[in-house]
N, C-alpha and C positions, 0 to 999 in steps of 0.2 A: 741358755734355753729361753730366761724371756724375752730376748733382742730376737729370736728367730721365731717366737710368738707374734712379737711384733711388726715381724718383715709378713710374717703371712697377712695379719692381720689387715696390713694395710695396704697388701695386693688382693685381698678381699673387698676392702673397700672402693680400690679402682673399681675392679673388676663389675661389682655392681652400680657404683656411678655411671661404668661406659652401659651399660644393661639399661640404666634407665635414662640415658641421654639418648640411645637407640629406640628404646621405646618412645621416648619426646619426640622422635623424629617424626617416626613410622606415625605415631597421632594424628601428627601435622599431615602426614603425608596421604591416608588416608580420609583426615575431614578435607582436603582439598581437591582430592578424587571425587570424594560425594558430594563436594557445593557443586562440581563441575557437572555430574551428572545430573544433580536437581535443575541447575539451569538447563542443562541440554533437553531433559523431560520438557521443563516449561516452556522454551524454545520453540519446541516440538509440538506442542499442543498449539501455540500462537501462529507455528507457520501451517497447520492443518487446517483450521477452523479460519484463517486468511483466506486460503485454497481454495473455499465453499464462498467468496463472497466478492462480490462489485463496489468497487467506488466510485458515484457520480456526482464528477463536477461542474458547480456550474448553472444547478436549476433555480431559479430563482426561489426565495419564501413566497407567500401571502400573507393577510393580515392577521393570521393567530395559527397557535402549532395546528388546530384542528383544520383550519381549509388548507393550510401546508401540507397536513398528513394526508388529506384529500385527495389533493390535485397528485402528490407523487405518486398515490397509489394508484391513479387513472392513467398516469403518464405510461407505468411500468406496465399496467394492464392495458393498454394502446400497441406496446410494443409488441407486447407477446403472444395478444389476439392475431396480430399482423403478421407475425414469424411465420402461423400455421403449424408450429411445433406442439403436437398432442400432449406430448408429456410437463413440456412446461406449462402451457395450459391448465392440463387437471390438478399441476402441483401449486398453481395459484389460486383456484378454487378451493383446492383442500385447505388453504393457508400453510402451505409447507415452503410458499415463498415467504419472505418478512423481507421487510425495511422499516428505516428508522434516522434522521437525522443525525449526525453526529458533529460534534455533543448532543446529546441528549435535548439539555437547556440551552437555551441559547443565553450567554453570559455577558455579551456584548451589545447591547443594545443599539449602541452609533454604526457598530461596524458595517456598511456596505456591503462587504463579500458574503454572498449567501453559505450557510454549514452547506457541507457537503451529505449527499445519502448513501447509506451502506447497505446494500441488498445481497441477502445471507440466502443461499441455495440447499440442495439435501449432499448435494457433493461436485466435484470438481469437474465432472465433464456435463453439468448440467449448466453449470458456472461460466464455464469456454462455450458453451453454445446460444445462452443469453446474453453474455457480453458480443458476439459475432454480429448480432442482429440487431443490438445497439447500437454498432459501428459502422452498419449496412446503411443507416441516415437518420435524420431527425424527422419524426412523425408531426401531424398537426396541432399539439401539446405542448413541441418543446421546440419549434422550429424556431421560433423566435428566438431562443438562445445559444447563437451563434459560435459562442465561447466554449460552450460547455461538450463533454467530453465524459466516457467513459473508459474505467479500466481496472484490470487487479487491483485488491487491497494490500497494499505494499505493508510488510515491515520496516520498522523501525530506522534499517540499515538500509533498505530499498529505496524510502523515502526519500531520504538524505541525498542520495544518488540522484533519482529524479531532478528533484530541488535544484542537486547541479549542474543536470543534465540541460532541463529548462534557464536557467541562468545564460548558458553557455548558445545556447540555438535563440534566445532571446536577442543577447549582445550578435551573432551571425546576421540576425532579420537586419537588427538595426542597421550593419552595414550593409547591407543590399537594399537596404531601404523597401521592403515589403517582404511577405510573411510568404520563407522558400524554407525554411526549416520546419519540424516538428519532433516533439517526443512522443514514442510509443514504446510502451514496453520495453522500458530502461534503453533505447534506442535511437539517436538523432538520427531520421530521416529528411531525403531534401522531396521535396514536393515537386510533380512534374507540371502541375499548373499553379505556377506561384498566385498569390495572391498580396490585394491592398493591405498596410499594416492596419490594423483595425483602429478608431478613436479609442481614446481613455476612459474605459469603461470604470464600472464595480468590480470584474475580474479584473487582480495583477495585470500589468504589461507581461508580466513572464511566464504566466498561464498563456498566455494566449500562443505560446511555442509550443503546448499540449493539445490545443485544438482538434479535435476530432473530425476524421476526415471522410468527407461525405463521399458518394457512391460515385464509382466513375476515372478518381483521382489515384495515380498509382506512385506509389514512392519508393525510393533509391537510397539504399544507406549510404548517408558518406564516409567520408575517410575515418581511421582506424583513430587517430588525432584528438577525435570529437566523440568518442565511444570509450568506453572501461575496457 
């Protein structure tokens, strides 16, 4: 009798062992459900609040943040008087447009390459149509900067992309020896009026395959090769 006490006993004890080895799982299996979903929320929120905004590169600073903050907000109020677009308009007077250098501070004092500016919209097709007008050419504010360039605020994994995008139409110019590539929205294009490589500026040599392309100039995606 108590050997058969004891066989139960101790297929009682599996029994609850495998119970709470199942439960250890399901734990696990569960908090990794929810980190997944908390990233995908924050995700979510970083690729929205992206959505609403411009990144321009490429303006040069001035001699302190305040005539910097100046000059950029003249620049964007140059463009957007010029568009003729009513609504972006009133949403620049209201102050529903914003910008802002980013960083913030500037942390590098030697560094030559000017921060770039992040101009945050009320939403995404307010965003697509003040970047269109950006693209349409450079006003008498910012003509001088030749280099500079507007476009979506990329994430993280966007960026990266870019980065290699321009790497890769960068090393193209060089053998063709003048500037017949560009990036635009994650996209190497060949340029139908090539142009001179530019001298060695403040901007990268490999920005300069981002260049923004002024009015007139039509472009041709090339091969699949040089694309994601």
């Amino acid at each position: 009798m108590q050997e058969v006490q004891s066989a139960i006993l101790n297929k009682l004890n599996k029994l609850e062992e495998q119970f709470l080895a199942i439960g250890e799982r399901e734990d696990h299996q569960n908090s990794a459900i929810y980190s997944a979903l908390v990233k995908f929320q924050a995700d979510s929120k970083i690729v929205n609040a992206k959505a609403c905004r411009i990144t321009w590169v490429g303006i040069e600073e001035h001699g302190s943040e305040i005539a910097t903050h100046q000059f950029d907000k003249e620049a964007l109020k140059e463009i957007i008087e010029t568009s003729g677009d009513d609504e972006l308009l009133g949403d620049l007077n209201n102050g529903k447009i914003t910008l802002h250098r980013h960083p913030k501070i500037k942390t590098n004092s030697f560094s030559r390459r000017p921060r770039i500016i992040k101009i945050e919209l009320r939403n995404q097709e307010l965003r697509d149509r003040l970047l269109m007008h950006m693209r349409a050419g450079r006003l008498s504010m910012t003509k001088e900067y030749v280099h500079s360039y507007a476009r979506k605020d990329y994430t993280k994994e966007e960026l990266e992309y870019d980065r290699s995008l321009r790497k890769k139409a960068g090393m193209m110019n060089q053998l063709e020896g003048k500037l017949m590539y560009v990036v635009r929205d994650l996209v190497i294009h060949k340029l139908s009026v090539p142009r001179q490589l530019p001298v060695k500026s403040s901007i990268d040599s490999s920005e300069t395959a981002n260049t923004c392309q002024s009015a007139g100039e039509t472009q041709v995606s090339i091969p699949t090769q040089f694309t994601r």
